[in-house]
RODRENKE-250828 format. One record per residue (C-alpha): residue number from 1; residue in three letters; z, x, y. Coordinates in nm, 4 decimals, m for minus. Layout:
[r NUM, "ALA", [Z, X, Y]] ...
This chain:
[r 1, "UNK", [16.0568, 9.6604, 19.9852]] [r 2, "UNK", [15.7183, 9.6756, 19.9032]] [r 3, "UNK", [15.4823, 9.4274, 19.6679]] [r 4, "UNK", [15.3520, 9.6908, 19.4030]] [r 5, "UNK", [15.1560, 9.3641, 19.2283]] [r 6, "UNK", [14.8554, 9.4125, 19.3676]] [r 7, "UNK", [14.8130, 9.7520, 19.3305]] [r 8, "UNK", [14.8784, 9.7420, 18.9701]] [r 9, "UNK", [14.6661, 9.4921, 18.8641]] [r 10, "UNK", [14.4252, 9.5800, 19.0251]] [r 11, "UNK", [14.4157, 9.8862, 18.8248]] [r 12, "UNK", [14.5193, 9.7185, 18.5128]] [r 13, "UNK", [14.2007, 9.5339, 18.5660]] [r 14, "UNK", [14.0050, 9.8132, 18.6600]] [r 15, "UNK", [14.0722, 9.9913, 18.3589]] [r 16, "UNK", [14.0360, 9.7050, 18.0792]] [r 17, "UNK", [13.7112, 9.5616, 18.2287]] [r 18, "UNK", [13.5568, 9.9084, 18.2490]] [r 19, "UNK", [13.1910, 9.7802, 18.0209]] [r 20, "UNK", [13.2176, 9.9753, 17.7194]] [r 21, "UNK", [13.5582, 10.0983, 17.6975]] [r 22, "UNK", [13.6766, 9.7723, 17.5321]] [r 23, "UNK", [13.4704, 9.5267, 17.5573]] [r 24, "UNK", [13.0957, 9.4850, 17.6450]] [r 25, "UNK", [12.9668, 9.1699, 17.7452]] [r 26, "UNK", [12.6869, 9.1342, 17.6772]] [r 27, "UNK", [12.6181, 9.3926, 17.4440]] [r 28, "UNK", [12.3225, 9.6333, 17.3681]] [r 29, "UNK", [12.2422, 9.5096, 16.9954]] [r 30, "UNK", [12.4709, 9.1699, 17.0164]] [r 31, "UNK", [12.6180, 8.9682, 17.2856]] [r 32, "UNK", [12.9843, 9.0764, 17.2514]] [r 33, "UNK", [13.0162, 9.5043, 17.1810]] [r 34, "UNK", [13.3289, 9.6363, 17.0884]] [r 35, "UNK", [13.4601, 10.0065, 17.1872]] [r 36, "UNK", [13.0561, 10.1181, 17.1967]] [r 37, "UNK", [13.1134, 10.3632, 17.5326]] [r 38, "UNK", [12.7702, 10.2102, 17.6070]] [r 39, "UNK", [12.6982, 10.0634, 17.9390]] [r 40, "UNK", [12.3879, 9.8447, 18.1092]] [r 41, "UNK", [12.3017, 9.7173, 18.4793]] [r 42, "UNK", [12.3645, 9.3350, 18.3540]] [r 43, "UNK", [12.6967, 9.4027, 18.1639]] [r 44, "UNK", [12.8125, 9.6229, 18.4781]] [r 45, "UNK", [12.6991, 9.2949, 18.7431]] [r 46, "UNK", [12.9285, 9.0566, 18.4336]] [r 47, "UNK", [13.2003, 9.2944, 18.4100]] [r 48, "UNK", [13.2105, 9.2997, 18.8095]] [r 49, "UNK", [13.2438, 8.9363, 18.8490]] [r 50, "UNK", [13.5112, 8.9016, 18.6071]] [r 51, "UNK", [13.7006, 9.1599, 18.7661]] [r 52, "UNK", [13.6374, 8.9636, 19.0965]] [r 53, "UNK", [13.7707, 8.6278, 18.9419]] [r 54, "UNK", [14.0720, 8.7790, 18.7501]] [r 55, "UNK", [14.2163, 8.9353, 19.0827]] [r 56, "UNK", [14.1458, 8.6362, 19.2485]] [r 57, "UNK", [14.3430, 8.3830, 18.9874]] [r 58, "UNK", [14.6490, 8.6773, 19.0010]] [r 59, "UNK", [14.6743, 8.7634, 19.3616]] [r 60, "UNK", [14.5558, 8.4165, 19.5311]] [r 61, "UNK", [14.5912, 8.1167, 19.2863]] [r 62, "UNK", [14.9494, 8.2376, 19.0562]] [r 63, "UNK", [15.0905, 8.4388, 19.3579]] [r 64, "UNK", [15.2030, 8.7235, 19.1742]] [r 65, "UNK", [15.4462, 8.9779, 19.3311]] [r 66, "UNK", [15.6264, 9.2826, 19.2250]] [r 67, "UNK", [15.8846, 9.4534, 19.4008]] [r 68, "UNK", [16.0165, 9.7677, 19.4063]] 
């Protein structure tokens, strides 16, 4: 059996936190953008460490597993 978890939140992740797709923080014109498919180097560097945190609560602190 194999532990999908990781895998898939990771990629969960990945594709929520993209900056622009969803959310934008912080934003071009405000300091939360919504669904604005507009990106900058500071949102990208916020975006990153959120990503960073979120796998580690899911994968290290809850112990999350999956299996298949």
């Amino acid at each position: 059996m194999h532990d999908w978890a990781a895998p898939v939140i990771a990629a969960a992740l990945f594709a929520l936190l993209a900056p622009g797709l969803v959310i934008q923080m912080p934003g071009i014109e405000t300091s939360v953008g919504f669904m604005n498919m507009k990106t900058s180097v500071i949102s990208m560097f916020i975006h990153t460490i959120l990503y960073g945190l979120l796998l580690i609560l899911f994968l290290v602190v809850l112990d999350i597993h999956m299996y298949a």
